[in-house]
C-alpha positions in Angstrom: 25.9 -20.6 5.9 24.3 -18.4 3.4 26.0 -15.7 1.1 26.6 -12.9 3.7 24.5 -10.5 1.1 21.6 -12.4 1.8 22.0 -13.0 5.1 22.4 -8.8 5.9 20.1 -8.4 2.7 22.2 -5.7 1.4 22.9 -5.4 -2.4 25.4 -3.7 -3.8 24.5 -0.1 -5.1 22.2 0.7 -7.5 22.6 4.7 -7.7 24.7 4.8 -11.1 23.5 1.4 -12.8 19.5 2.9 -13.2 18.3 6.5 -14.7 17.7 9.4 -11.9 14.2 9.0 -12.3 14.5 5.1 -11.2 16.7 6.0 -8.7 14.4 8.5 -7.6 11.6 6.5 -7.3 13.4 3.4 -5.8 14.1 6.0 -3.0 10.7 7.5 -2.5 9.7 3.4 -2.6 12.2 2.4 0.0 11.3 5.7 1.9 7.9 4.9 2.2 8.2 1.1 3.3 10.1 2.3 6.2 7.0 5.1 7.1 4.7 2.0 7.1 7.6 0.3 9.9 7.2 3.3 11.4 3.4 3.4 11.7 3.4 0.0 13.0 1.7 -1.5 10.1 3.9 -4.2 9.2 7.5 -5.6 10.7 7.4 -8.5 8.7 8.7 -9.9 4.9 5.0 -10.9 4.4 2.5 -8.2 2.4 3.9 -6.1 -0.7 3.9 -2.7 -2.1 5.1 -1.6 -5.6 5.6 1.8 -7.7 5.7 1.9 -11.7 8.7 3.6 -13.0 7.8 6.8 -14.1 10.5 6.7 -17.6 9.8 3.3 -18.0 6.4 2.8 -17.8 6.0 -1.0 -18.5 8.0 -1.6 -15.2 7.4 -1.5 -11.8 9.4 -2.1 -8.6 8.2 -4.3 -5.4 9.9 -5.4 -2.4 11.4 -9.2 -2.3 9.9 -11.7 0.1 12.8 -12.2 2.2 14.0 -8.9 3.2 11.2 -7.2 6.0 10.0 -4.0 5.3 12.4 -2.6 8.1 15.2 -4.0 5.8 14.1 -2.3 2.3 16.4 -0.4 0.2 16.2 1.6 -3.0 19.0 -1.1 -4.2 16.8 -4.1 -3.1 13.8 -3.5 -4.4 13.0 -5.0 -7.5 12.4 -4.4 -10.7 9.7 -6.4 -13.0 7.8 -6.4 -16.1 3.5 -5.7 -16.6 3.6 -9.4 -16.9 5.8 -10.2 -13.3 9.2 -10.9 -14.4 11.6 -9.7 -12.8 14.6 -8.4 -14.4 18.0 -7.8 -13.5 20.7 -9.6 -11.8 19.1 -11.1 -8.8 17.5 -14.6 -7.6 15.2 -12.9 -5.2 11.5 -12.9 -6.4 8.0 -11.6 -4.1 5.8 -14.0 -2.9 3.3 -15.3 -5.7 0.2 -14.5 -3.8 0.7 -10.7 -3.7 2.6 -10.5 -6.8 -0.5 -12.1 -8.9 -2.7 -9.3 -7.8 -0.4 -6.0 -7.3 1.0 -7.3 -11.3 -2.6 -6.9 -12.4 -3.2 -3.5 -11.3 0.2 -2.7 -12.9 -1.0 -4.2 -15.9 -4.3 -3.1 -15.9 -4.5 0.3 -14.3 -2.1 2.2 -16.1 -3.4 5.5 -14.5 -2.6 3.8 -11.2 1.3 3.9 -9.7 1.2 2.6 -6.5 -0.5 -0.1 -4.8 -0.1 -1.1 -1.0 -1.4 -4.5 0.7 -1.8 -5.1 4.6 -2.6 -7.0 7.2 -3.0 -4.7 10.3 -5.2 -5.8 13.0 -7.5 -3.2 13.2 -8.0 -3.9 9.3 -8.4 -7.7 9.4 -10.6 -7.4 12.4 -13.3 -5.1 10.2 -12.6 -7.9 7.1 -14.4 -10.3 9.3 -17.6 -8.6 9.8 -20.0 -9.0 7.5 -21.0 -5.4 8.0 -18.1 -3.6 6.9 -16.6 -0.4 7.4 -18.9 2.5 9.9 -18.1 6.0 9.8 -18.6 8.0 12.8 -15.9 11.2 12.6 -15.3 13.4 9.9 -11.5 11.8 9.7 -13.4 8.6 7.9 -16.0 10.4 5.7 -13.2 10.8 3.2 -13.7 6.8 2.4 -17.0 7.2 2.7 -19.0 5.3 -0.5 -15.4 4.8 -1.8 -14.1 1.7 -0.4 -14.3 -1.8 -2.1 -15.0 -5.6 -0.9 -13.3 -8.5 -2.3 -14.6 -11.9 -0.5 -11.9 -14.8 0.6 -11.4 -16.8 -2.3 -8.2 -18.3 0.1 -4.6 -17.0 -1.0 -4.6 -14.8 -3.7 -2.5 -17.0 -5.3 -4.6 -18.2 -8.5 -4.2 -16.6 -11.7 -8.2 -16.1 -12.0 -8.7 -14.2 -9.0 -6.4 -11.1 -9.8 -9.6 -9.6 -12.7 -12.2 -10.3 -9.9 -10.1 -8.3 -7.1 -9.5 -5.1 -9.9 -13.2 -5.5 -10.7 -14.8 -5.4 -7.1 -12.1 -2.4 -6.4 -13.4 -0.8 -9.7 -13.3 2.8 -9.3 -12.4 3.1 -6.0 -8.5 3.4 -4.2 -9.4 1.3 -1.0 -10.4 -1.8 -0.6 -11.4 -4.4 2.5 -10.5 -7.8 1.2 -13.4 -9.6 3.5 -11.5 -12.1 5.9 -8.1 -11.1 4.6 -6.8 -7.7 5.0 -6.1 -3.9 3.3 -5.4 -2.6 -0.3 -5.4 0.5 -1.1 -3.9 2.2 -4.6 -2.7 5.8 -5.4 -2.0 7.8 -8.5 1.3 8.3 -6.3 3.4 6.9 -3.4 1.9 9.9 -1.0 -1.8 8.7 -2.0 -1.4 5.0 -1.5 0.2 5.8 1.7 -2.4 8.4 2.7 -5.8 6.5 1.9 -4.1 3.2 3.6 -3.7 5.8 6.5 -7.6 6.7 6.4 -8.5 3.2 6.1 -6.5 1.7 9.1 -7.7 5.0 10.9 -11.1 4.5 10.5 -11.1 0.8 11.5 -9.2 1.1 14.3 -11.8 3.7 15.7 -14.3 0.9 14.6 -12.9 -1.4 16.5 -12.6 0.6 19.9 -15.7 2.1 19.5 -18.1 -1.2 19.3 -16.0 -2.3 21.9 -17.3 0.3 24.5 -20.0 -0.1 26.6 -21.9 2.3 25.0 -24.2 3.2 22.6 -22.6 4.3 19.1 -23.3 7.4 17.4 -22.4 7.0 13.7 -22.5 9.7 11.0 -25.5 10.0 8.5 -25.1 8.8 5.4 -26.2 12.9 4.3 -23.7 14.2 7.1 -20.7 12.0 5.5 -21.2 12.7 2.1 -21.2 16.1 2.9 -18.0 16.5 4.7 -16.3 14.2 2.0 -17.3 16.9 -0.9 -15.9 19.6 1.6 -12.6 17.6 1.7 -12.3 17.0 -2.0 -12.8 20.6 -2.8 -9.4 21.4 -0.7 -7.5 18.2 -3.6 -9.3 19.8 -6.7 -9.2 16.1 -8.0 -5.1 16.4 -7.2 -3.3 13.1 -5.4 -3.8 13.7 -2.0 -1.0 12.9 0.9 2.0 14.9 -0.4 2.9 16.7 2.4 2.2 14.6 4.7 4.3 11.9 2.7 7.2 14.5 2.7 7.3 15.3 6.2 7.2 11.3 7.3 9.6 10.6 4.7 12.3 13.7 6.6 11.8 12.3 9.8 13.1 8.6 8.0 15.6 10.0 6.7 16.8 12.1 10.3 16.7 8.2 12.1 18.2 6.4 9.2 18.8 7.0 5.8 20.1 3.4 5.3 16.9 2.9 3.0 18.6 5.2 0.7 21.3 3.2 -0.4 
């Protein structure tokens, strides 16, 4: 049998080994991988999501590819260089694919703190049409000429890939990876979170909507990039999703602040 601490996937404490801010930010990490259980967007140890250190800059943290994201902790999480390595006292490690890519924009996008990968249905299911995303309520004219398209170049594993995948999401902070799933980035934790939230949104109401019997009724392409000024005037260029972020990450915390630890 395995060492019990691998088998319950519980480290010992962190809390006083790493800087408040670390700490800080290993919570708010943890704290949103269990709003994304919550959501219903992933139950498994497959898919990533990492957050640079604000003191430490040239670091990140990212979640190991054996615990599920129903089983991450501020203590688990961990801790690697611009270049992948992880550091510390630990022999788990992420899974290469996501690591190669979610390293880059690290790396790469200095500006950028947060990036989230996913494979929800809804999103995989609008990966596989050739036409892409459709906007047809003002919830989804927020992404509108905003969201990115990587094609399937299979697993994401290969070192060459990770420039093509930051230069097809260029300026953007969503993505559709064509025949593969959801990336979205953030300037913070709340604005990953949020745009991922937009993005699954709108392509679940994609999905149900083509399916109908009916004949759609999708937005102009005046009419959306109208109502997605309106909603950036109410950011004034600020990261978006902080509130929202908050009041997701109390309710975590009210049915179990395990992810703390």
């Amino acid at each position: 049998m395995k060492n019990v601490s691998i088998i319950t996937n519980k480290e010992k404490s962190l809390k006083n080994e790493v800087s408040k801010t670390e700490w800080s930010a290993r919570v708010e990490l943890a704290g949103a991988f269990r709003i994304c259980v919550s959501r219903g967007w992933n139950e498994t140890t497959a898919n990533h999501m990492t957050a640079r250190v604000p003191d430490q800059p040239d670091y990140f943290l990212m979640n190991a590819s054996d615990c599920s994201w129903a089983e991450v902790t501020a203590s688990n999480l961990l801790k690697l260089d611009l270049n992948g390595k992880v550091v510390g006292n630990t022999e788990r490690r992420p899974r290469p694919a996501g690591l190669n890519f979610h390293s880059a924009i690290q790396r790469e996008m200095p500006k950028i703190n947060c990036s989230l990968h996913l494979h929800p249905i809804a999103g995989v299911v609008i990966s596989a049409i050739q036409e892409g995303l459709m906007f047809f309520d003002q919830g989804s004219c927020s992404l509108y000429d905003s969201v990115s398209y990587h094609e399937f170049e299979g697993i994401a594993e290969e070192e060459d890939e990770a420039p093509r995948i930051l230069s097809d999401l260029g300026e953007n902070y969503a993505m559709i990876m064509y025949n593969h799933g959801l990336l979205t980035i953030g300037r913070t934790v709340p604005e990953a979170i949020a745009y991922m939230q937009s993005l699954i949104d709108t392509c679940d109401k994609q999905c149900r909507i083509l399916s109908m019997n009916a004949t759609p009724k999708p937005l102009s392409a005046e009419l959306c990039q109208w109502t997605k000024s309106q909603m950036a005037k109410r950011s004034n260029s600020q990261p978006i999703g902080e509130t929202e972020f908050l009041a997701a990450f109390r309710r975590e915390i009210r049915q179990d602040p395990s992810f703390m630890d």
